[in-house]
N, C-alpha and C positions, 0 to 999 in steps of 0.2 A: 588404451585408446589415446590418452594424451598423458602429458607428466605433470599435470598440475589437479588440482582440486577440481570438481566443479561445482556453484552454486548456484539453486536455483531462487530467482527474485521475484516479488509478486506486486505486481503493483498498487497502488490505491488512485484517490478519488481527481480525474482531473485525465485518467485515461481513455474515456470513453472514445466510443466510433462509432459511425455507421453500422450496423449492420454486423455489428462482432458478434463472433463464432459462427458465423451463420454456413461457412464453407465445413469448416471441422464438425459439428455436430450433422450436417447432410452425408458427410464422407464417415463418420463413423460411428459404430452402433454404446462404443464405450464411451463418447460425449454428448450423444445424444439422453444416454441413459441420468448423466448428471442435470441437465435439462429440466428432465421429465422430475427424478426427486428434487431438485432444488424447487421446483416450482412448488409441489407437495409441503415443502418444508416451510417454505415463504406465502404460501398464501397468493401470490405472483403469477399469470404464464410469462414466466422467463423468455420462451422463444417469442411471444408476440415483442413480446417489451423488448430485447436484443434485435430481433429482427428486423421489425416495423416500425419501431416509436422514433419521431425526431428527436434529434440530442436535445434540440430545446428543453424537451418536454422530459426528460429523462435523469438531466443533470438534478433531480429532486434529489436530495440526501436517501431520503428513504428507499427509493427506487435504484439512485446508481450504484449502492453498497453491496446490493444481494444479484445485482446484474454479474458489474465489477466481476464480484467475486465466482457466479456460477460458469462466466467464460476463460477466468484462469483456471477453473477445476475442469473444466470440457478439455484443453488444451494440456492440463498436466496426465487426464485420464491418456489422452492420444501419444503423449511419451513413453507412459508407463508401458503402451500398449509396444512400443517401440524399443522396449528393456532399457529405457534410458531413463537413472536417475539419478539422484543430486548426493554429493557428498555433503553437504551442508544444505538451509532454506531459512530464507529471510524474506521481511515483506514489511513494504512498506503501508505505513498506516493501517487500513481495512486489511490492506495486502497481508497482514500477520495472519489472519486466519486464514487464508486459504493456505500460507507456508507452514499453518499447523495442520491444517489438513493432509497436506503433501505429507510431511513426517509421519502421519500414523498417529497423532496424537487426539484429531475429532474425524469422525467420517462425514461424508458429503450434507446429508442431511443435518446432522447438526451441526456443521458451522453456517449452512445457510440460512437454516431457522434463526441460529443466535447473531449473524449478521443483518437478517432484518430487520431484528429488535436492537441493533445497535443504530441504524442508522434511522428506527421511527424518535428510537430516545436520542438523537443527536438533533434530530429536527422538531422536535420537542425543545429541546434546550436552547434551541435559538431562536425559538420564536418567542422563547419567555424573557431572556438577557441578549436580547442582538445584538452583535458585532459584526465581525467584517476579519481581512486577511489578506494583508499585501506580501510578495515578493522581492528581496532587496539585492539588489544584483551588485556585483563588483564592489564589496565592501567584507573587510576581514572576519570573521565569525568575535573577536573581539570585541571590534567597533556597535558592531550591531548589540552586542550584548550590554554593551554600553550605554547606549540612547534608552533600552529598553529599561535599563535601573533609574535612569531619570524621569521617565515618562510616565505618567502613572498609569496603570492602564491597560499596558499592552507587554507581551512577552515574547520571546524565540520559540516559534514552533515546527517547524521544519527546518532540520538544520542539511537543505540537500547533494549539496557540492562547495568545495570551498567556492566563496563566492556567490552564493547562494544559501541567502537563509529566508524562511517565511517568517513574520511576522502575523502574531492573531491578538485582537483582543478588543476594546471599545471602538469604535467608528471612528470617532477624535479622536483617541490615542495612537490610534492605527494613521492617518493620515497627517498626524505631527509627527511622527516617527519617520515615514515618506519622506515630510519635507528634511528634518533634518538628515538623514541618511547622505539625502540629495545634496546638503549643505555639505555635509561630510566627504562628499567623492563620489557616493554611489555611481556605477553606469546609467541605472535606471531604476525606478521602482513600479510595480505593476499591481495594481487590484485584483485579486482572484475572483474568478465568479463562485462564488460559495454563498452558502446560506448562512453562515453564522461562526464564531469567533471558536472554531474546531482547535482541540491541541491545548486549549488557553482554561485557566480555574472558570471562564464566563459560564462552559459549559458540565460545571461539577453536577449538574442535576441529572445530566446523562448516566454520568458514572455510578450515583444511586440507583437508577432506574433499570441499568444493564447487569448490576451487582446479582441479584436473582436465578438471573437467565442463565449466568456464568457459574454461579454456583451449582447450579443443577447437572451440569456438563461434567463427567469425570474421565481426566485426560489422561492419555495413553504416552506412555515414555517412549519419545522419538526413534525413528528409527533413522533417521539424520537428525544433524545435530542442530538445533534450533537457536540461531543466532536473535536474539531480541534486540529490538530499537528504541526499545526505553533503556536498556539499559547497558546496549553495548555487549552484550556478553552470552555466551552459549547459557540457554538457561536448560531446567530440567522441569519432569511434567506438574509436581508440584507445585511451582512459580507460577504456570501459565493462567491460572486463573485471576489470578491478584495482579498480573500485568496487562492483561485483557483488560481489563479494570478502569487502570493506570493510567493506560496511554491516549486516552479519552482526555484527559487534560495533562500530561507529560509531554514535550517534542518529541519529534521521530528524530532519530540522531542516526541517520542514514548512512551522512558520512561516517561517524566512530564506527559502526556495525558494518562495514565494507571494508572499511581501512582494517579493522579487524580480523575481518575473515579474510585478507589477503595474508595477512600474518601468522593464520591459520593453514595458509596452503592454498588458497580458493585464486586460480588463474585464468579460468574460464565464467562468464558469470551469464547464464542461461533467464532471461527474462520472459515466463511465462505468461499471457493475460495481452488485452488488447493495448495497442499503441508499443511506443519505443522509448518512454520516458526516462526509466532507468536504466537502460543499456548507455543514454547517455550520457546520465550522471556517472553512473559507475567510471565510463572511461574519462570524466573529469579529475575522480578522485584519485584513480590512476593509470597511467597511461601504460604502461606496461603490461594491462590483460585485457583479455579477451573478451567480449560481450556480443549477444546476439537476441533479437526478440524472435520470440518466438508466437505469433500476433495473426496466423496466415496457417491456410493447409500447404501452400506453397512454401512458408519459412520452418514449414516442422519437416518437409519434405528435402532442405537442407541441413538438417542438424547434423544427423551423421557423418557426412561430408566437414561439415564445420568443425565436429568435435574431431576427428579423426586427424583437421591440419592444427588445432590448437595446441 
């Protein structure tokens, strides 16, 4: 169907919509079905909360994680349904587990169990050590790495396009990092609306508290290959629990694990889950592939078409 690779990418927290999946789960009976157990699994009605809820009200940690995630699995059910599926999966942040989902390595119900309890113990961890999370735009992933050795405080936690790194950690360190960036050349820096200092050692209390949840899970050896964003690199099913872990206070290193899987073969890169964030990025990191969200019954309703001219 095309001569290059295709992967698929899963987003994280900061994609939310109106009203996502609400066209794909009415139109089919295999995302509806994800729905129904994610909601079983979470404790959650998924559908009121996607459906109905203001993003105001939604953007809670605990709430957007297990949404996030149950409308990229509605959306990857509606491909599968469609025999289309990924030579490689990667995901950003949260996005890792539904890319392990995808792989065959957790099934629906339990990554969305274990996604709720990542995101009640992440909102936990910031209401005990609060922080904060700025955006540093138009500054070399160097530079930024730089201010962050000086500054006490705060460190690289989304590393998402060149040119684009997040920064997370104290309040003040986080907004002296800002200014000097900005002294430095930045384009621009930007406050994230988040709850708390995500990505960054502020929140290691999470990572004890998800430690449990994760162990109980025993993960299944992909049946695509599982690109990680902690560490860059295809891992295998053994790894996956100890990097689940990990990346609770490790960067997403988005670009390495793109830049990667283009070096892998990956020429098409299929962004499943609501919004168009890392479709992108990805074509920042490189211009020469292809990317498409896939966010819509309408955009799944072009895929075939799309892969077919890729």
């Amino acid at each position: 169907m095309n001569n290059g690779k295709i992967a698929f990418c899963f987003p994280g927290q900061g994609s939310l919509e109106t009203g996502m999946g609400r066209d794909i789960v009415e139109a089919m009976p295999e995302a509806r079905e994800v729905f129904e157990v994610g909601s079983e699994a979470s404790g959650l009605d998924l559908t009121k909360l996607c459906f109905e809820t203001p993003l105001e009200e939604m953007v809670e940690t605990e709430l957007q994680q297990p949404a996030l995630v149950a409308t990229s699995l509605a959306f990857l059910a509606a491909l599968r349904k469609r025999g289309i599926a990924p030579d490689f999966v990667v995901g950003h942040s949260v996005g890792e587990f539904a890319a392990l989902a995808a792989a065959g390595a957790m099934n629906v119900r339990e990554t969305i169990a274990l996604v709720r309890e990542r995101g009640l113990a992440m909102a936990e961890a910031a209401r005990e050590r609060p922080g904060s999370m700025a955006a540093i735009l138009g500054l070399e992933d160097e530079v930024v790495e730089g201010l962050c050795r000086k500054i006490l405080g705060v460190w690289p936690a989304n590393y998402n396009c060149p040119g684009q790194i997040v920064v997370s950690g104290e309040n003040d360190a986080v907004d002296e990092c800002r200014r000097q960036a900005e002294q430095a050349g930045a384009r621009r820096t930007v406050k994230l609306h988040v709850s708390g200092a995500f990505h960054s050692p502020l929140v290691a209390r999470a990572a004890d508290r998800l430690r449990p949840a994760v162990e109980k899970i025993r993960f299944s050896e992909p049946t695509s290959p599982f690109m990680s964003t902690v560490t860059a690199r295809v891992e295998s099913a053994h790894r996956m629990g100890p990097l689940l872990v990990d990346q609770l206070t490790a960067p997403v290193r988005f670009t390495q694990a793109a830049t990667e899987l283009v070096r892998e073969g990956a020429r098409t890169f299929v962004e499943v889950g609501p919004g168009n964030v890392l479709s992108g990025l990805v074509k920042r990191i490189d211009r020469s592939v292809k990317a498409i969200p896939i966010n819509s019954l309408a955009a799944l309703d072009k895929i075939e078409e799309f892969l077919s001219a890729a």
